[in-house]
N, C-alpha and C positions, 0 to 999 in steps of 0.2 A: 163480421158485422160490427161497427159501430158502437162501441161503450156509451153508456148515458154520459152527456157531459161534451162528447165529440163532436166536431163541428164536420159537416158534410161539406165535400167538395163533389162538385160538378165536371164531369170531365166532357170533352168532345175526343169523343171517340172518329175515329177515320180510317176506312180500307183502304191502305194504300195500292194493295194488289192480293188477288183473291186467286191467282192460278196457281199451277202448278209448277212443275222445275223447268220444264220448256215452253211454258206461257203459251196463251189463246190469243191471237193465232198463232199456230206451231209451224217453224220455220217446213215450207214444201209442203202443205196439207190444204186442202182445197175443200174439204168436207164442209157441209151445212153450219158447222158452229164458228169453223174458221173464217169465213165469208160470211157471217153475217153482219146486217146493216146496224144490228142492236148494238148498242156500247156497254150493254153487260154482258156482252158476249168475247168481251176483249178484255185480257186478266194479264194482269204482269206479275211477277215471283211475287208469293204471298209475303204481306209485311202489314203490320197497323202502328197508326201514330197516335198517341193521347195528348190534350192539352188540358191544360187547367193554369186558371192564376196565372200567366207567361210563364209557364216551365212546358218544355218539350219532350216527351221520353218516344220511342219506338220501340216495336220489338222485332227485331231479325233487320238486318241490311242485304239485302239480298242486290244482285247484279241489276236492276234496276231502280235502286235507292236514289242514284242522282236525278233523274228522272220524274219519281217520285215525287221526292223533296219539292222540288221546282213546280210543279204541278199543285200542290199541297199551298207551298209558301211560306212552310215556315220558317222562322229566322233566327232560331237559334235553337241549342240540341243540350238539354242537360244530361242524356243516359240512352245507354240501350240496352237492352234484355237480350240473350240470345238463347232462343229453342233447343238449336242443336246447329253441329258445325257440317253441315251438308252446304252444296257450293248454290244453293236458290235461297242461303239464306243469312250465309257471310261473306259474299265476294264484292258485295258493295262497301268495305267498309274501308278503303281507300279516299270514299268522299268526304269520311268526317273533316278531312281537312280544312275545307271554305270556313264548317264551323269554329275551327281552331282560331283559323284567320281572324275571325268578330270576336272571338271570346277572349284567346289567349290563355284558356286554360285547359289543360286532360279533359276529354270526356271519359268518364265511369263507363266501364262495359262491363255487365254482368253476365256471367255462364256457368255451368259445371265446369270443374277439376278437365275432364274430356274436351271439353268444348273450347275449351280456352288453348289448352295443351294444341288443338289442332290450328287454331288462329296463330298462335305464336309460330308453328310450322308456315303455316301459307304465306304470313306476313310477315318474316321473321325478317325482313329490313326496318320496321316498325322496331323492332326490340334491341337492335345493332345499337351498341351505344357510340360508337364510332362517330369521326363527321362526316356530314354528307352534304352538297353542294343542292342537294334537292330537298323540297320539304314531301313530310310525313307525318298521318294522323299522329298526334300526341291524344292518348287513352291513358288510362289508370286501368289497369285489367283488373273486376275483382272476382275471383270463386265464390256461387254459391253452393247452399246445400239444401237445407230443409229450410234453412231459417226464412224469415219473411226481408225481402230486401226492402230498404225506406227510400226514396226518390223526390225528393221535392215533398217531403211530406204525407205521401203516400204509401201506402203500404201493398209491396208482392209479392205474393206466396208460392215459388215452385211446387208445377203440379207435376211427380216423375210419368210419363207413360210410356209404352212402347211401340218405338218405332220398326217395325221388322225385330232384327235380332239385335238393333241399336237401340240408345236411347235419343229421350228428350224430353223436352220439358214446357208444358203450357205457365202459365200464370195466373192467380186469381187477386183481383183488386176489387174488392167491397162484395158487393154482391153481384161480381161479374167475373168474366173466366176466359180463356184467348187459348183453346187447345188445337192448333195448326196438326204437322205430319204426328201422327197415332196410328195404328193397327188395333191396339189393345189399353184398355184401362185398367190398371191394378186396383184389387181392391179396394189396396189402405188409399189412393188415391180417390176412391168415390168417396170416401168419406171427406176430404177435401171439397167436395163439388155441390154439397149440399146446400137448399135456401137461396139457390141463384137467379135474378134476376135477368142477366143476359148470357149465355153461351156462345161461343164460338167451337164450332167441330169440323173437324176434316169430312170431308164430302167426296172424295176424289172422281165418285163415277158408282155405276149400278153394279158392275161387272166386278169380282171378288179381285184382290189386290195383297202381296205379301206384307206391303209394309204402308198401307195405309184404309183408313174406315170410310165404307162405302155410305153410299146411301141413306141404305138397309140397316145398316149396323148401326149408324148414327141415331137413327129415327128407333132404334131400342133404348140407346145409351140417353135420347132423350125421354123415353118412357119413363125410365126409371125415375133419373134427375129431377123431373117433370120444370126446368127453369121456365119462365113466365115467356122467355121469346131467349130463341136457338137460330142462328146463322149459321149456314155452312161454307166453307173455302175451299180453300186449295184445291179448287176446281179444273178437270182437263174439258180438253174438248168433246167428249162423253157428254156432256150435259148443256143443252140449250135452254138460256136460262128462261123464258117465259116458258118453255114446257115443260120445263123439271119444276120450276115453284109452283106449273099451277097443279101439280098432284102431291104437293106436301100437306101436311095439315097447317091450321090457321097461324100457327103460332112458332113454323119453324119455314126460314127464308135462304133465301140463297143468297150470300152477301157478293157483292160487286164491287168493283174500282171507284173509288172516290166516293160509296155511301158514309155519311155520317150520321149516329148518333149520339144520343146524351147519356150518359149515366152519370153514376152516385158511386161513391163511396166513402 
């Protein structure tokens, strides 16, 4: 929350993609949600983009990020946030490149000690100090931990939760919150989640799941919370979106591809 004295920024908030690891439509599947006519019925790897004041931050670059981008529009990339190093949510990060092209400088990429450790494995021609005839992202990698990461002036708070028997990590910015793949919320993390505004929760499906929060689970986690308006993601084909939102309650939606909204922080 906002010290007396702090000046409120305005963010636009944007779902870049609201599915799951194998996206809606799922390659070979012919089912009612993958044929459907609806355009929230069609999700690429989950990712969101904030804007404020011309700064750009994302969180996850997932193997549809160029894509995205492009669809989106925007033109330049000051940061990225990264959840966890699962491949729906770092194998797009080959594209920062374009951005380097305009800026000419690292883009900052924030993660766990793990999450980093595994980028450095997948991409590790990225970190070859060598020459090379071809280009590649130039990043600044940084480890987070508890601390609250600053981005253009803003402030984000890793939230740890559990992914299966993995971790990850949501974010909270002002009185708003971005928690993608979960299973489980710790604790000390609900204390974290208090007095919020807007939530973001994994959603994945009704049907009970090892490493991520259904539904059902969601719609307790937001009981508790009680935040003013909860969106759900990382959506499979499990859930047709006009008939899954219209049995939620008022104040919690199924977030889609390319919705924006406003917030504060």
């Amino acid at each position: 929350m906002a010290e007396a004295g702090d000046a409120q920024r305005h963010l636009t908030l944007t779902v870049m993609g609201s599915g799951t690891s194998v996206g809606v439509p799922t390659i070979g599947c012919h089912c009612k949600v993958c044929t459907s006519d609806d355009p929230r019925d069609r999700r690429l790897r989950p990712s969101v983009c904030l804007q404020w004041d011309g700064h750009v931050v994302v969180i996850d670059t997932g193997p549809d990020f160029r894509q995205q981008a492009l669809t989106i529009g925007f033109q330049r990339l000051d940061g990225v946030l990264y959840t966890h190093a699962h491949a729906d949510h770092i194998l797009g990060l080959d594209d920062l490149r374009p951005f380097n092209f305009k800026q000419r400088d690292p883009i900052p990429i924030h993660g766990s000690a793990y999450t980093m450790g595994v980028i450095r494995t997948v991409f590790s021609y990225i970190f070859h100090d060598g020459p090379t005839q071809s280009s590649r992202p130039k990043i600044y990698p940084c480890v987070f931990d508890r601390d609250p990461i600053d981005l253009c002036g803003v402030q984000f708070t890793p939230i740890p939760v559990r992914h299966g028997n993995g971790e990850c990590h949501g974010f909270r910015f002002g009185r708003n919150a971005y928690l993608t793949d979960h299973s489980e919320i710790p604790e000390s993390s609900f204390a974290l989640l208090e007095d919020l505004d807007v939530l973001f929760l994994d959603g994945l499906r009704y049907k009970p799941h090892p490493t991520h929060s259904t539904v059902d689970q969601s719609l307790k986690t937001v009981a508790r919370l009680r935040p003013r308006t909860t969106y759900l993601t990382h959506i499979s084909h499990d859930l047709e979106h006009a008939r899954a939102e219209s049995l939620l309650p008022p104040n919690v939606r199924l977030a889609y591809d390319g919705m924006t909204i406003e917030v504060e922080v």
